[in-house]
C-alpha positions, 0 to 999 in steps of 0.5 A: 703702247704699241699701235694697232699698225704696229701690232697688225705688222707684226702678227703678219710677218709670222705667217705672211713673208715680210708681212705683205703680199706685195713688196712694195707695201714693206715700207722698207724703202722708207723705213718705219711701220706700214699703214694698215687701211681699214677703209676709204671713201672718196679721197680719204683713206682711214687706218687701223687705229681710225686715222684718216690721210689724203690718199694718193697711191688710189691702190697704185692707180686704179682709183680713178673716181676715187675710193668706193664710188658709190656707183662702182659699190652698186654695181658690184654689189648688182653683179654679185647678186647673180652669181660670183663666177661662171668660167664662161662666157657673159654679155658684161665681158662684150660690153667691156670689149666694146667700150674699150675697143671704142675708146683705143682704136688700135685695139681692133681686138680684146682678150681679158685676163685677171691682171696687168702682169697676166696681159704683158706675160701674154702680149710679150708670147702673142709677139713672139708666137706672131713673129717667130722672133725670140727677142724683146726689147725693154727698157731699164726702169720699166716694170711690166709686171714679175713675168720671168723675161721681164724682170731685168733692170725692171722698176717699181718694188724691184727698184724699191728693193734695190733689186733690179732682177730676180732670183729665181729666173734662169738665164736662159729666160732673159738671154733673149731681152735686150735692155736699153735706156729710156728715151735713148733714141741713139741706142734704139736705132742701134739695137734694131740695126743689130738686131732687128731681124730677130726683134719679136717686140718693144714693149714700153710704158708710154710714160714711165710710172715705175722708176717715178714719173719720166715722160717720154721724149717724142722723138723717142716714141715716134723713131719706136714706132718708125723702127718697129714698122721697118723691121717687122717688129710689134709695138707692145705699149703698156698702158696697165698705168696710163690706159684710162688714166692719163687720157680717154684714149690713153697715153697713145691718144695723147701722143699720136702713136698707134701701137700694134698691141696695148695691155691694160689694167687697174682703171679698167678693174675699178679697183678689182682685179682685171687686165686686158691685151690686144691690138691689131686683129692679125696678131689677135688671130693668132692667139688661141682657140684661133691660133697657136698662141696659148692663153687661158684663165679661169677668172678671166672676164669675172663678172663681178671685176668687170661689172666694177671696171664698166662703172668706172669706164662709164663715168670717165667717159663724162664730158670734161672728166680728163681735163678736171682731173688733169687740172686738178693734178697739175694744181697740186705739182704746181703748189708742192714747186712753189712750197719747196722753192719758198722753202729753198729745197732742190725739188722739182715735180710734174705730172701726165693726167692724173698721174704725178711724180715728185723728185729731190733734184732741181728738174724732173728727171728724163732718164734711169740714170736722172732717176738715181741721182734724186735725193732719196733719203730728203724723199724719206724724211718729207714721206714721213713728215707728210704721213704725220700730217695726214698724206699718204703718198706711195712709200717709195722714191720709185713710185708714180702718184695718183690723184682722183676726180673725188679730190678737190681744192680743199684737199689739194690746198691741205697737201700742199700745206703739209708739204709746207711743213714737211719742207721745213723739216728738209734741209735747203739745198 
């Protein structure tokens, strides 16, 4: 008999393409029956045959407290009360520009938009409109969003697909983005020294959480910074994962880097849909009623999603909040290290915040290249031997996780004894 999971995908794939409305969700990188979630509560996610995991995908990182936060629910539940949508102006969209501006200083300025791919698409036009420049740098793995000049070699479900570009995008479109490697210094200089007087912008996520979790060398992000002020060009650093998530002042907080422009999203929404871009107030100026740069949305600033992204803002902001989560992260990448290497397995983990990667290769990956040489069918095997013990981890090599303050010992003790035994079911290196 056939489980409701199974039932639901396939009455999906009839009126919806692949059966998702995001790729990534197919569970076609690690073959076998996507989950449909019926609800959550805290760390718990339940399905729908009424089976409850340990979830650490968190929606793919928005849920920072944790699922249906009784809080963020009343405060959306308030919200909804008085109205879903207005398409004008409210106190609650002040109120969340000034919480962000206070906590980013570089943000001298907030737009806010529906989604994290809305504020890349429109960070990478303010740059360019700011500029007069065509060009923009990326990185390869990065994933900023389906943007047409921003899907070349990009990460998350493109990697997952094995589709590092996108039919669909004329050539013209991405003739003007260059694409170099991640933590590649040397090829940085290069690239601005031929360049960089038609360099519009590098946008960069600060830590990558879209070819798995690679942290960033700090004389990568520093010669970024150094190169982007000597050739005039703008610093775009997308924190759509890490803003809120690793930090209070985000990835450039905890490195030191002031970009010129920041996008956001995910924690900011609280699990709805909200994204923001903004920056230094001379580029800010130049975009529209103020300046030539175009940008527009309906549902921008909706009451509803934002009063849910003010209740998480709030709370992160508790004294001890980050240094809580970021422990309690690195208890789970230090027990799942230990279990592997008892179990003799050649795998490595490591983690930023509350975020985490977990890889089949005896060290953490710092490039693209490493990314690709992690063992990707032994990941398969250990997501589907965790999956039958309760863990929901992302369905994919390719994906950052997540941990969130409503997870605790308990429940990082019962993933690191799944893991135990989702590596007996690996073979040893």
């Amino acid at each position: 008999m056939k489980s409701r999971n199974e039932l639901l995908f396939e009455k999906s794939q009839h009126v919806i393409p692949g059966g998702v409305n995001s790729p990534v969700r197919a569970f076609r990188s690690v073959g076998g029956t996507p989950v449909f979630f019926a609800r959550g509560e805290g760390p718990y996610v339940w399905d729908a045959d009424g089976r409850r995991y340990i979830d650490y995908v968190g929606s793919w990182g928005p849920l920072v407290l944790g699922h249906a936060h009784p809080q963020v629910v009343k405060a959306v539940q308030d919200a909804a009360a008085l109205g879903l949508s207005f398409g004008a102006p409210t106190e609650s969209e002040l109120e969340m520009a000034e919480w962000i501006t206070h906590c980013l200083p570089s943000m001298q300025q907030v737009r806010l938009v529906s989604s994290g791919t809305e504020a890349t698409m429109t960070a990478i036009r303010l740059a360019r409109g700011f500029t007069g420049r065509p060009k923009i740098v990326k990185f390869e793995g990065c994933y900023h969003g389906h943007a047409d000049s921003l899907l070349v070699k990009a990460g998350s479900g493109a990697l997952t697909l094995g589709q590092p570009s996108s039919a669909g995008v004329p050539a013209e479109i991405t003739a003007h983005t260059i694409v170099l490697d991640y933590n590649d210094t040397a090829m940085l200089e290069g690239a601005f020294k031929a360049q960089g007087d038609k360099i519009a912008a590098v946008i960069v996520e600060p830590v990558a959480g879209n070819m798995n979790l690679v942290k960033p060398a700090k004389e990568f992000l520093n010669a970024m910074r150094g190169l982007c002020t000597r050739y005039g060009a703008v610093l775009i650093f997308d924190e759509v994962m890490t803003g809120f998530r690793v930090g209070l002042q985000g990835a450039q907080g905890l490195f030191g880097i002031t970009p010129d422009l920041t996008t956001l999203g995910k924690v900011i929404g609280g699990g709805m849909p909200v994204g923001a871009f903004g920056g230094r107030r001379d580029i800010m100026q130049s975009i529209a009623p103020l300046g030539p740069v175009y940008q527009a949305g309906t549902l921008s600033g909706n009451p509803v999603a934002v009063a849910a992204g003010l209740a998480t803002l709030k709370l992160v902001q508790v004294p001890g909040f980050f240094e809580r989560l970021t422990a309690n992260t690195t208890k789970l990448v230090g027990g799942l290290q230990t279990v592997a290497r008892d179990s003799g397995i050649a795998f490595s983990a490591q983690s930023v915040g509350g975020m985490f990667g977990v890889y089949f290769r005896a060290t953490p990956p710092e490039t693209y290249a490493q990314v690709m040489e992690c063992d990707k069918a032994a990941f398969n095997r250990f997501y589907h031997a965790l999956l039958a013990e309760g863990v929901y981890f992302a369905p994919s090599a390719y994906e950052a996780g997540f941990v969130s303050a409503a997870h605790g010992d308990a429940q990082i003790e019962a993933t690191v004894a799944a893991a135990k035994n989702a590596f007996g079911k690996a073979p040893a290196a």
